[in-house]
NUROTI-703727 format. One line per field, with one value per residue (C-alpha): residue in one letter; x, y, z; residue number from 1. Coordinates in steps of 0.02 Angstrom, whole numbers, padded with zeros to 5 digits. Example, Ala and Ser with C-alpha at 12.3 -4.5 7.8 and 13.67 -1.06 7.14 Angstrom:
// residues 2
rest	(a/s)
u	(00615/00684)
v	(-00225/-00053)
w	(00390/00357)
nr	(1/2)
//
This chain:
// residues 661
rest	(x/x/x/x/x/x/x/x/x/x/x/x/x/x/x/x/x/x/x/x/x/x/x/x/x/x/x/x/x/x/x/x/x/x/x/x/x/x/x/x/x/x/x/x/x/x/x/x/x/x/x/x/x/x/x/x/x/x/x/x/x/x/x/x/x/x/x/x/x/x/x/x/x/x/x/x/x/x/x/x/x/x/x/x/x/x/x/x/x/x/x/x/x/x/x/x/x/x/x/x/x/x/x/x/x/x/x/x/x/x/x/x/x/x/x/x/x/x/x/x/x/x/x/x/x/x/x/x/x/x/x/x/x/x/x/x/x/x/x/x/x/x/x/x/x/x/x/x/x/x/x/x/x/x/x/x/x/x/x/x/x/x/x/x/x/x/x/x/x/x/x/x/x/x/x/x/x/x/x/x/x/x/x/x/x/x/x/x/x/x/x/x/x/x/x/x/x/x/x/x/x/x/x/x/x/x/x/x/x/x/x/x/x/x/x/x/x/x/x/x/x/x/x/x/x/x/x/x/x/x/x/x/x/x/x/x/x/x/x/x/x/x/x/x/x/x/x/x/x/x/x/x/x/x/x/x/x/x/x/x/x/x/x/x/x/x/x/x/x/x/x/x/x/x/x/x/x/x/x/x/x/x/x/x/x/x/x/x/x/x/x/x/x/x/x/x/x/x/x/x/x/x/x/x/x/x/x/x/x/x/x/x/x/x/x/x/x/x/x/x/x/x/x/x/x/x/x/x/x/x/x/x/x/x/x/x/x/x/x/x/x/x/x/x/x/x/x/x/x/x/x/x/x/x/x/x/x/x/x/x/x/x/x/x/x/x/x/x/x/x/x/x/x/x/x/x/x/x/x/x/x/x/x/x/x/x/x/x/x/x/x/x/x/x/x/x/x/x/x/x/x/x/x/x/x/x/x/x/x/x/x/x/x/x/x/x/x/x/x/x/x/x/x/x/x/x/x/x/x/x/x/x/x/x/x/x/x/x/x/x/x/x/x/x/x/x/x/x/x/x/x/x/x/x/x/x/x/x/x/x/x/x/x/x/x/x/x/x/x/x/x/x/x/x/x/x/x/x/x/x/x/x/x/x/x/x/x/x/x/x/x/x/x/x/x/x/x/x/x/x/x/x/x/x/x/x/x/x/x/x/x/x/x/x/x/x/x/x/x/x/x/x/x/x/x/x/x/x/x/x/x/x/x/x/x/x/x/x/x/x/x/x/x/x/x/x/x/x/x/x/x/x/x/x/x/x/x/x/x/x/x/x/x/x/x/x/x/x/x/x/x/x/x/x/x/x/x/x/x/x/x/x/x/x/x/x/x/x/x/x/x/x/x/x/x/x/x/x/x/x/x/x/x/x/x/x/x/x/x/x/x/x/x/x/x/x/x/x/x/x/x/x/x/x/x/x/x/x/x/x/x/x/x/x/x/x/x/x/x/x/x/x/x/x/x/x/x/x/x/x/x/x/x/x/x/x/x/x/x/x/x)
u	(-00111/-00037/-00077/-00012/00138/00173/00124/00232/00378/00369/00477/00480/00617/00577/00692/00660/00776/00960/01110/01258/01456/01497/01671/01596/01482/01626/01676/01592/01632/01475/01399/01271/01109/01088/00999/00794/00715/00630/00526/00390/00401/00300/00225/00026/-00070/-00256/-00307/-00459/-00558/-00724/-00756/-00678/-00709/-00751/-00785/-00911/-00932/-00861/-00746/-00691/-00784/-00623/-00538/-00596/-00612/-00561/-00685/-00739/-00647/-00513/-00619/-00499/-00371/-00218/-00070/00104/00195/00342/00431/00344/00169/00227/00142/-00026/-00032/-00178/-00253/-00341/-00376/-00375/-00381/-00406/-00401/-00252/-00255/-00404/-00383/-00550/-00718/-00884/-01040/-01117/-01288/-01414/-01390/-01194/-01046/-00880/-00724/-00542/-00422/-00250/-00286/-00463/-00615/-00777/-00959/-01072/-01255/-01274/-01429/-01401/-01188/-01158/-01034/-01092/-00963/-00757/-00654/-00463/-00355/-00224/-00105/-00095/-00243/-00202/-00356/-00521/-00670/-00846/-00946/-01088/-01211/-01127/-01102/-00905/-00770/-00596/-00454/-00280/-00147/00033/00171/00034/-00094/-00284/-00402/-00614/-00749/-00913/-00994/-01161/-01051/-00876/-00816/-00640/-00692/-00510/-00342/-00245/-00071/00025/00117/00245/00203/00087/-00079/-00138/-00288/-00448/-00594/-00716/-00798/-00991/-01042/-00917/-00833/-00672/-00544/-00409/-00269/-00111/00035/00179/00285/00211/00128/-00061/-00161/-00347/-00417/-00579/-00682/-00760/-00634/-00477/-00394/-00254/-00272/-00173/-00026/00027/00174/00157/00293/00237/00129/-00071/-00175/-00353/-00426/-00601/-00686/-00804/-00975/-00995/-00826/-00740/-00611/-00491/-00415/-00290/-00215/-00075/-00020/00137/00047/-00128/-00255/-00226/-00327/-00335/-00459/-00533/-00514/-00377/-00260/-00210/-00160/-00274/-00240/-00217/-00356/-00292/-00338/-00174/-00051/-00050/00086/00188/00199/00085/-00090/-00182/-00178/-00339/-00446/-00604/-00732/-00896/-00967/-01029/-00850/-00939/-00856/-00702/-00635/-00476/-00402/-00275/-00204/-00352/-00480/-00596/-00626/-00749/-00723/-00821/-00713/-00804/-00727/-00595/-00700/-00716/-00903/-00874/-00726/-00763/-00618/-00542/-00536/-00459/-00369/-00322/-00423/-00403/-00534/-00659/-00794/-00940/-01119/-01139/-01237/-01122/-01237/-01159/-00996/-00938/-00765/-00694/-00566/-00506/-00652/-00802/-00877/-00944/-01067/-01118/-01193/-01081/-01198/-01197/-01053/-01202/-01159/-01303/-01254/-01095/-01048/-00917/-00821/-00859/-00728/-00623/-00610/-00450/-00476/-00566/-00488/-00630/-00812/-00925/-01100/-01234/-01307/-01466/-01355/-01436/-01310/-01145/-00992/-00853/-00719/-00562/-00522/-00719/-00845/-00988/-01138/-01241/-01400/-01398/-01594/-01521/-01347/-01324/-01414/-01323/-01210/-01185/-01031/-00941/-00795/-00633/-00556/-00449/-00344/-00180/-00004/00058/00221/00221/00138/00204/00166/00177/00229/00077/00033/-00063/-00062/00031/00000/00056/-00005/00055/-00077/-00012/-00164/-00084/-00201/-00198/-00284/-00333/-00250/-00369/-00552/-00488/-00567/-00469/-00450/-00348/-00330/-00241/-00182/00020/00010/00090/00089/00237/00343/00450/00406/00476/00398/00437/00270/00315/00416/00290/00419/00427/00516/00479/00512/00363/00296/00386/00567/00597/00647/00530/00532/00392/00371/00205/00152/00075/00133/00044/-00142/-00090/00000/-00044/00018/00057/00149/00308/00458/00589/00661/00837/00962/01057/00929/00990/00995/00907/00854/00841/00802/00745/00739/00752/00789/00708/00743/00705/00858/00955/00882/00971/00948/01029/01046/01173/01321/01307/01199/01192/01158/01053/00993/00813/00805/00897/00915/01072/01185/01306/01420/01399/01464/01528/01552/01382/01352/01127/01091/00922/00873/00914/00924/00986/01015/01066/01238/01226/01253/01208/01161/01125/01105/01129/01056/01197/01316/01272/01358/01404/01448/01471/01358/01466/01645/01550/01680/01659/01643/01654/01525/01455/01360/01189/01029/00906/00949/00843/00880/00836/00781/00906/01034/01089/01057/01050/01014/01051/00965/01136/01068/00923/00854/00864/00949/01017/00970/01088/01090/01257/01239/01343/01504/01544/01658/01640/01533/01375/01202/01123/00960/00871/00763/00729/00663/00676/00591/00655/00578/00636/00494/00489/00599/00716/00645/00593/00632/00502/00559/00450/00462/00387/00281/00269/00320/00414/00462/00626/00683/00812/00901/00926/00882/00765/00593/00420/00309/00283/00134/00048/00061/00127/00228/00231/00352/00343/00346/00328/00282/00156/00268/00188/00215/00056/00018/00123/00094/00121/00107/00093/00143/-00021/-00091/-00165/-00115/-00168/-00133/-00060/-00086/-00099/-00265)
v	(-00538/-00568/-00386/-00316/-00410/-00351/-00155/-00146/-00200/-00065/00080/00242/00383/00581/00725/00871/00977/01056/01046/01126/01094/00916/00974/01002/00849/00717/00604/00697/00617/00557/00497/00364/00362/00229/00069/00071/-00092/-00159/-00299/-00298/-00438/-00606/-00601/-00617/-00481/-00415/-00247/-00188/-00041/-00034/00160/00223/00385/00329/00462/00375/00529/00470/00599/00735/00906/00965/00850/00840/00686/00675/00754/00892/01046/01083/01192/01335/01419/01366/01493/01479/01336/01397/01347/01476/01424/01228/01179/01232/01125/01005/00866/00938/00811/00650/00534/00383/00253/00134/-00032/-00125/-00287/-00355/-00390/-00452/-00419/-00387/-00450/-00415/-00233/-00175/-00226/-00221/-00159/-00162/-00043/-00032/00155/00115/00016/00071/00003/00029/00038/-00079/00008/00164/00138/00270/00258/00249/00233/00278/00175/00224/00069/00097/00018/-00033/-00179/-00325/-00441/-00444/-00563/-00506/-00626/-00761/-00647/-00481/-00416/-00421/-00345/-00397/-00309/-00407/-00286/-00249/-00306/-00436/-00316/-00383/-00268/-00307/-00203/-00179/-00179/-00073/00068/00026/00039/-00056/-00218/-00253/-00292/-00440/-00494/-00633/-00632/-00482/-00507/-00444/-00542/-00610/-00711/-00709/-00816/-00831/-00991/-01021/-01002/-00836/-00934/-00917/-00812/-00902/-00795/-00827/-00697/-00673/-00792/-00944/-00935/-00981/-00928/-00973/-00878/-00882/-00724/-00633/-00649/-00647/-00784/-00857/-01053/-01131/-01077/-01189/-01174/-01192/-01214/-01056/-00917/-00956/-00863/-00907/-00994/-01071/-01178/-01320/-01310/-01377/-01265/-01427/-01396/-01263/-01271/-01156/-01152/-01052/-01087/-01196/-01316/-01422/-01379/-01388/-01467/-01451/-01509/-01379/-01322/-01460/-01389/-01567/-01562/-01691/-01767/-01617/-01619/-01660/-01563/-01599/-01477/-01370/-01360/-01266/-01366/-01267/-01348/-01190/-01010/-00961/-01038/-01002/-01052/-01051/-00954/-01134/-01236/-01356/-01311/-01249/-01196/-01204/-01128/-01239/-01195/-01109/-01238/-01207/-01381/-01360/-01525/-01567/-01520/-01677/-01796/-01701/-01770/-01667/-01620/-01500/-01459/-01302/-01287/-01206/-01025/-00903/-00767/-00819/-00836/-00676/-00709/-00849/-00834/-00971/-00924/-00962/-01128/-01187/-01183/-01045/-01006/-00840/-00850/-00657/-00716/-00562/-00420/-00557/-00613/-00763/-00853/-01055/-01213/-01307/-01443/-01480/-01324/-01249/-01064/-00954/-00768/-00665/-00497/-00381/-00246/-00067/00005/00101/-00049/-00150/-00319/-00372/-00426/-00477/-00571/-00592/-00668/-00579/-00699/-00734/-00765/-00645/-00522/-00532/-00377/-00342/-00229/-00149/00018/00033/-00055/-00154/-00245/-00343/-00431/-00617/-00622/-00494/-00518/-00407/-00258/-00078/-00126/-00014/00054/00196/00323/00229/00251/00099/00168/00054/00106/00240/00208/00408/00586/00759/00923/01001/01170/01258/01166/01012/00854/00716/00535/00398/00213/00051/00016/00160/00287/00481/00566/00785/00845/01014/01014/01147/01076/00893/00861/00766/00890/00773/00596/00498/00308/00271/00153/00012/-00045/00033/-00080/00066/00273/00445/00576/00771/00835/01008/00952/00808/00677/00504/00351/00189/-00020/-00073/-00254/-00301/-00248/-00120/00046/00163/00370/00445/00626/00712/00830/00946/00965/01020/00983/00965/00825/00657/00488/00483/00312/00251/00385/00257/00100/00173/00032/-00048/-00094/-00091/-00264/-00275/-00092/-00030/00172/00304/00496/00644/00792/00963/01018/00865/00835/00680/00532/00450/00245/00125/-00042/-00187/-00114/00060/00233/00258/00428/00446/00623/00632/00694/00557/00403/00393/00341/00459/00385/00261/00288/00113/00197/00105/-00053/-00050/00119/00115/00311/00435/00618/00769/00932/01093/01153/01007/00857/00712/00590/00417/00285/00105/00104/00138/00266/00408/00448/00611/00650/00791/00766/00874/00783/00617/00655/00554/00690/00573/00467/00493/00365/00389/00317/00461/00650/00802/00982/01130/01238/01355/01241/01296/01158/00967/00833/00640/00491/00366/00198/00085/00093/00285/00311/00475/00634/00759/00937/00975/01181/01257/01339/01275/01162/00978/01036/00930/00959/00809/00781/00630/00612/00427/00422/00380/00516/00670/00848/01047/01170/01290/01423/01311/01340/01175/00974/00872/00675/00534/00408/00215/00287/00490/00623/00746/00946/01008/01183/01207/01385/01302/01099/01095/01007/01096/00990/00781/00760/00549/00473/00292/00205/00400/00348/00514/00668/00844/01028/01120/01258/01397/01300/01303/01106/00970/00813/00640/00491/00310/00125/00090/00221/00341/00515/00643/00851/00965/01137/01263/01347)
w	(-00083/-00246/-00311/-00139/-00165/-00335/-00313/-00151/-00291/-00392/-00396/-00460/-00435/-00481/-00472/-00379/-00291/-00284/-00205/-00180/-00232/-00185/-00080/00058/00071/00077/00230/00393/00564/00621/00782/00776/00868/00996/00903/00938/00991/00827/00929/01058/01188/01148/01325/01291/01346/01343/01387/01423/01382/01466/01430/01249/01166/00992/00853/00757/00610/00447/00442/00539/00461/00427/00329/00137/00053/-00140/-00254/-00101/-00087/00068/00191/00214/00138/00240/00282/00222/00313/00425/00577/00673/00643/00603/00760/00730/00564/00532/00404/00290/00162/00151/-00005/00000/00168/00083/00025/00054/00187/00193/00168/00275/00312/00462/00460/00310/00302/00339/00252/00328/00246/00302/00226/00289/00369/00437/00479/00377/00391/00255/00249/00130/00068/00056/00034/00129/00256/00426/00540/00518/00652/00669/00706/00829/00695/00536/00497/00383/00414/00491/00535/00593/00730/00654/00770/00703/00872/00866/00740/00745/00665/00650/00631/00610/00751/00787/00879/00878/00920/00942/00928/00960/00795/00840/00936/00886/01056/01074/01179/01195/01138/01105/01075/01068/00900/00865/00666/00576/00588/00406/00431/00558/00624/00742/00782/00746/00930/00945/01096/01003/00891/00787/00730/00602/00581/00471/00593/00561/00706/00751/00906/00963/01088/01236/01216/01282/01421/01290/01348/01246/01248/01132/00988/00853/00729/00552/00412/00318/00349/00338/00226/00270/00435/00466/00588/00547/00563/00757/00801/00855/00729/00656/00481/00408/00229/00144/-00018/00008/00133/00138/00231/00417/00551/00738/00875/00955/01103/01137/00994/00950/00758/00640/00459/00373/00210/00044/-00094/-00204/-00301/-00448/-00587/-00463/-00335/-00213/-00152/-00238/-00276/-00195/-00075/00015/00152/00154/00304/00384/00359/00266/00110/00016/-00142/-00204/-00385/-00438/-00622/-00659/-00615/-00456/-00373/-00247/-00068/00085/00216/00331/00216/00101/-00063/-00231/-00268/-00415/-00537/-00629/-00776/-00872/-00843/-00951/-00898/-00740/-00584/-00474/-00321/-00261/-00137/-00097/-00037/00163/00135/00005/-00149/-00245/-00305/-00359/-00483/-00546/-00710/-00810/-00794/-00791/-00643/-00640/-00532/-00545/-00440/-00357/-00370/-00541/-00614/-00707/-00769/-00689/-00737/-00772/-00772/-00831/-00693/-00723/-00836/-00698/-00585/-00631/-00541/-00366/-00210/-00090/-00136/00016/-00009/00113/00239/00145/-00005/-00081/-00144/-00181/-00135/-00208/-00161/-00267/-00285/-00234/-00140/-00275/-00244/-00349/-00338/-00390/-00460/-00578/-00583/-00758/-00686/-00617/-00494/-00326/-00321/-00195/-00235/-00273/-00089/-00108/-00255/-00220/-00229/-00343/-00432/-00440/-00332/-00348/-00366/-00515/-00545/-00557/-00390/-00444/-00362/-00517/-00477/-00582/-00578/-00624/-00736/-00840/-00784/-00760/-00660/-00618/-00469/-00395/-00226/-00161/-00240/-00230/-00431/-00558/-00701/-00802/-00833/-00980/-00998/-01066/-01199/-01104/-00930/-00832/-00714/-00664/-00715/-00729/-00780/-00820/-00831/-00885/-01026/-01093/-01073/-00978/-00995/-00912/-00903/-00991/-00965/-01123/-01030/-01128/-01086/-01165/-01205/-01249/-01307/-01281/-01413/-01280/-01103/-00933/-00986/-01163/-01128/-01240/-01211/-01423/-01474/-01391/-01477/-01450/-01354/-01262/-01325/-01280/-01161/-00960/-00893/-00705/-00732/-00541/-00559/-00689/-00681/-00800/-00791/-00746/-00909/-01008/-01091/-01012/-00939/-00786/-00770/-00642/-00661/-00607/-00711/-00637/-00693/-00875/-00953/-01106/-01233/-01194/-01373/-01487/-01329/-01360/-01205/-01159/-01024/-00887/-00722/-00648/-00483/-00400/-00445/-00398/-00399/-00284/-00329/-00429/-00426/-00537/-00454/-00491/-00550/-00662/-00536/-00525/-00379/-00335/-00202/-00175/-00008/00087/00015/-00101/-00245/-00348/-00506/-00617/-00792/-00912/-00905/-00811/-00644/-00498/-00358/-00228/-00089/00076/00160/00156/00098/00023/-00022/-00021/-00074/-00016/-00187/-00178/-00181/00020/00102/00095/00183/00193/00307/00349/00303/00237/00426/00427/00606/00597/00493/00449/00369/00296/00240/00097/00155/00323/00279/00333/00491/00486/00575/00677/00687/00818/00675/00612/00432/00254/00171/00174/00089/00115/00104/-00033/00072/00146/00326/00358/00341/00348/00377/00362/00496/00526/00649/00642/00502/00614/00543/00612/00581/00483/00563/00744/00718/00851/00800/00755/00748/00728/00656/00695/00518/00487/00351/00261/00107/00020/00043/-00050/-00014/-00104/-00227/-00129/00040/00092/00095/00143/00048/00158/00045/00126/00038/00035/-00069/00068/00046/00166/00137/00285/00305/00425/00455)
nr	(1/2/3/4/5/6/7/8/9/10/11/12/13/14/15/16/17/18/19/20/21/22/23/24/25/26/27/28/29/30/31/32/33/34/35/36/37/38/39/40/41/42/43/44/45/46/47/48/49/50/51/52/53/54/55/56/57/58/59/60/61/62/63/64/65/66/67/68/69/70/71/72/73/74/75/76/77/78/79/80/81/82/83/84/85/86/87/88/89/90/91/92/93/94/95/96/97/98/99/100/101/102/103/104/105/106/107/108/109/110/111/112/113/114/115/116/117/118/119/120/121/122/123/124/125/126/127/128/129/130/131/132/133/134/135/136/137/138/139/140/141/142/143/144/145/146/147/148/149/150/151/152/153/154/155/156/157/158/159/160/161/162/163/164/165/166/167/168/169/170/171/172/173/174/175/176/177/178/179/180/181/182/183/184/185/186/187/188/189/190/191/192/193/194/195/196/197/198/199/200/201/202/203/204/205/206/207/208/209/210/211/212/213/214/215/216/217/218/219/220/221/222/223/224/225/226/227/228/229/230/231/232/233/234/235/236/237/238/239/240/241/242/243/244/245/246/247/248/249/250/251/252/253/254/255/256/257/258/259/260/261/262/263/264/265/266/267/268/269/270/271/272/273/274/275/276/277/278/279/280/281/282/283/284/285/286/287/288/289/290/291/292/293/294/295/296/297/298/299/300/301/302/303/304/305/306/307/308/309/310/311/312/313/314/315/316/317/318/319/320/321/322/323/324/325/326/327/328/329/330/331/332/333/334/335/336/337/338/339/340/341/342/343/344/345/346/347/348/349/350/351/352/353/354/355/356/357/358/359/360/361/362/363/364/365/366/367/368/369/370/371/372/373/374/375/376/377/378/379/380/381/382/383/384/385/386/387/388/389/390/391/392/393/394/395/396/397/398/399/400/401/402/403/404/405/406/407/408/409/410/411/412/413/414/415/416/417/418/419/420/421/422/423/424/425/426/427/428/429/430/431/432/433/434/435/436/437/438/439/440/441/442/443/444/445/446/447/448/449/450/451/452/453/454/455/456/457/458/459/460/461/462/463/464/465/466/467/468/469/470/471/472/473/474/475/476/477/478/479/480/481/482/483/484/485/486/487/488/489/490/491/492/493/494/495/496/497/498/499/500/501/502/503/504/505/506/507/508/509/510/511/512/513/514/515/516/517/518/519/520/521/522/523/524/525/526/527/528/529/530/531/532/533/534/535/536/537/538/539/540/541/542/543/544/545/546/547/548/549/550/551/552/553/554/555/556/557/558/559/560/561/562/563/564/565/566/567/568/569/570/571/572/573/574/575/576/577/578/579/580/581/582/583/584/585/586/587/588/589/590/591/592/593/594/595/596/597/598/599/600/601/602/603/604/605/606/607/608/609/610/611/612/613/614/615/616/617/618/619/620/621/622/623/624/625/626/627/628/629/630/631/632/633/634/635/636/637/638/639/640/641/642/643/644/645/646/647/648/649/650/651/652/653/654/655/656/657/658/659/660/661)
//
């Protein structure tokens, strides 16, 4: 969760679009949208599906996966045809949420957009399950008959694992569940959400039996071998213990604190209870969970620990630190083998051990699988369908899909045949990125903090990450936003003393504009204006004399190309939408749209909105809506430059393409 935590912090802001003279943008009188209900009720309920339609084909034929080319040709996106449009690509199924296997020969894999069961053979996937929300945990049955899926808003749903038929649905917390576990027997299913909040349950009936309360949010839940007892740890507390099925809490288990005060940064069960392993500074110390006594202490490791996993009987542990994977007794600490990741995977998230103990998975960006008599031999490995987060995606000019990650990596790829045609690595690690791809420029917070400008020698497919050009100095303290320019010239950057200017050519600063004190985002649009937001009001300003035009409230801007039309969502929870045309004055559009995204097509015709639960398309000429098309947690948005595609861009690194066929 560590990596999740820190790619969900970074930021990255890119200019687009236009806008039009500022005078007619200032101080509408607005009407707010009644206040949705943000919570579900606590009431515990189970619903039952005894005959589901489940689509067990990977993928729908229609919808190309990266690397396979889209199937059609689709038309011209307008409001007229916006009804009929369709996915017709999807990359990637988001940030990966868990791993299991199921048996000897499946492995389990939860990504925040779906539920995919491997043949661990063959790796090919052999069964796609959409969740009906988001999933942040899972847990597969001892027997491998049962899946469960802990989700978002604190929805549990179980599946059948041979026909992955929904068995039913649970609910009883209204966060989003973080941890899983069945018992030995199966008889039970303990859950722990974001609300400190833990809940064991009777299957197969579904019957919730006991909650507990915790001080902070558990990370990982197991039962002891027998399934008498439940323990749950999260980093700030010790491990947990509770009789089961009586719920009455026990000693908690001891296994001390690291330099930070926290009981460990990692911990793991083995599949039996019987053990646990728990990374504290760097050293794995391996306890009996019977009796809460140390039987190995593996230390030091250098770099840091990332992920721990032990075999199901306890008698191997598997440790990744840095690249190398590392696998020893936890009898005696003995080294048996090591190996190093494959050069495109960054780190691991998940080990799982098969049930044999056997082989040993890993999933990433991809899915890996080694075999422990031969631990340095070829790995398996699938596609990278767990990508992560990217700080940037666009489309370039000539139509290509730009994505930018925060390990630096610039990726180019063909929107139509789905192939990476370009790929090149920045010479540091960005914390925050923009880039002007046409004009071989970016600038970015480097892990040094820093703010960097590069020049490339080449741009488009020319373009070459070269040697840092210059450091912009003085450097922004608490730098909050970047952009640059369509024509490459200036470069915009927010920070706690307001939005700074700076020549793209010499990085010198130009002005600063005190007028917001944390700019949030940054835009430059055309008739050389510039705009900004600090999450509640937008701000204006004309570049050449540095002029305040003036602030609206609002939380993100779009233009229409032309410069004709714009449009602002009212605050960080996006309530209202409104389109606000050039020369009619201080009359202003509103839209029942809820979003924080926003994005014109090419022609101005249509607004597409992104939404917590939907993207919806709303035509511009009479404001009714076109279409709402079912994608959740869409943070970005962008039209194709020949509107034929309609790029929808999630926070956890799923991006699916639009079009109309």
């Amino acid at each position: 969760m560590r990596v999740l935590r820190t790619l969900l912090g970074a930021c990255l802001l890119v200019a687009l679009a236009g806008c039009s003279s500022m005078d007619t943008w200032l101080f509408p009188t607005l009407t707010p949208l009644p206040t949705p209900t943000l919570f579900p009720s606590r009431t515990p309920t189970v619903t039952h599906s005894p005959t589901p339609t489940i689509t067990s084909t990977p993928t729908p034929p229609t919808v190309a996966a990266l690397g396979t080319p889209l199937s059609l040709m689709p038309q011209l996106i307008q409001p007229e045809n916006a009804a009929r449009l369709e996915r017709l690509a999807r990359w990637g199924e988001g940030l990966p949420q868990g791993l299991a296997w199921q048996g000897a020969d499946r492995l389990v894999v939860a990504a925040t957009r779906a539920l995919l069961i491997y043949d661990a053979v063959t790796f090919e996937v052999v069964q796609r399950i959409a969740p009906p929300v988001t999933l942040r945990s899972l847990a597969v049955s001892a027997d491998g008959n049962m899946l469960a899926g802990g989700g978002e808003e604190g929805v549990i749903t179980l599946w059948d694992a041979q026909s992955g038929a929904v068995i039913q649905t649970l609910r009883a917390q209204r966060f989003a569940v973080l941890a899983l576990a069945f018992s030995p027997d199966g008889r039970y299913l303990a859950s722990a959400a974001w609300d400190n909040s833990l809940a064991l349950w009777e299957l197969p009936q579904g019957n919730l039996l006991q909650t507990f309360s915790t001080r902070t949010p558990q990370r990982v839940l197991s039962f002891s071998p027998a399934g008498d007892r439940l323990y749950a740890w999260s980093p700030q507390e010790q491990v947990q213990v509770w009789s089961i099925p009586q719920g009455k809490a026990q000693k908690s288990l001891y296994i001390g604190q690291d330099d930070q005060r926290n009981s460990a940064s990692s911990l793991a069960f083995s599949a039996d209870g019987g053990l646990l392993a728990a990374d504290q500074d760097n050293r794995v110390r391996v306890f009996r969970t019977d009796n809460g006594y140390t039987q190995t202490l593996l230390q030091p490791f250098s770099p840091a620990v990332q992920v721990i996993a032990l075999s199901p009987n306890g008698e191997w542990i598997a440790i990744l630190s840095g690249n190398a994977l590392q696998l020893f007794s936890t009898a005696d600490g003995r080294l048996i083998g090591a190996v190093a990741l494959p050069q495109d995977e960054p780190t691991l998230r998940w080990l799982a051990f098969s049930p044999d103990g056997t082989r040993l998975a890993g999933l990433g960006t991809a899915l890996h699988l080694w075999t422990l008599s031969d631990l340095q031999g070829a790995a398996q490995n699938t596609p990278p369908l767990f990508a992560g987060t990217a700080l940037l995606e666009t489309f370039t000019r000539q139509g290509s899909l730009l994505r930018a990650y925060p390990n630096g990596q610039l990726t180019l790829t063909d929107s139509l045949s789905g192939q990476v045609s370009f790929s090149i690595a920045l010479p540091d690690t960005p914390l925050m990125l923009a880039l002007n791809w046409e004009e071989g420029l970016a600038v970015a917070l480097t892990s040094d903090h820093k703010l960097h400008l590069w020049q490339s020698a080449g741009s488009g497919e020319n373009w070459t990450a070269g040697s840092a050009a210059r450091v912009l100095s003085p450097a922004p303290k608490r730098l909050t936003a970047l952009a640059i320019s369509p024509d490459g010239l200036r470069v915009a950057s927010g920070d706690r003393d307001g939005v700074r200017l700076w020549n793209a050519a010499s990085g010198e600063q130009l002005a600063t504009l005190p007028e917001v004190s944390r700019a949030l985002r940054i835009w430059f649009l055309p008739q050389g204006v510039l705009a900004a937001s600090d999450g509640a009001k937008l701000f204006f300003w004309q570049m050449g004399e540095a002029q305040s035009l003036g602030s609206i409230p609002g939380f993100t801007l779009a233009a229409s190309a032309d410069g004709a039309l714009a449009s602002a969502v009212a605050n960080a929870y996006g309530r209202w939408v409104e389109l606000r045309p050039q020369g009619i004055g201080s009359a202003v559009v509103q839209l029942p749209a809820y979003g924080s995204a926003l994005a014109f097509s090419p022609d101005g015709g249509l607004l597409a909105v992104a939404g917590q639960e939907s993207v919806s398309l709303w035509s511009v000429a009479d404001g009714k809506q076109a279409m709402v098309l079912p994608e959740r947690g869409a943070s970005r948005l962008a039209f194709s430059p020949d509107g034929r595609l309609l790029l929808v861009s999630g926070w956890d690194g799923a991006l699916t393409l639009w079009g109309v066929p």
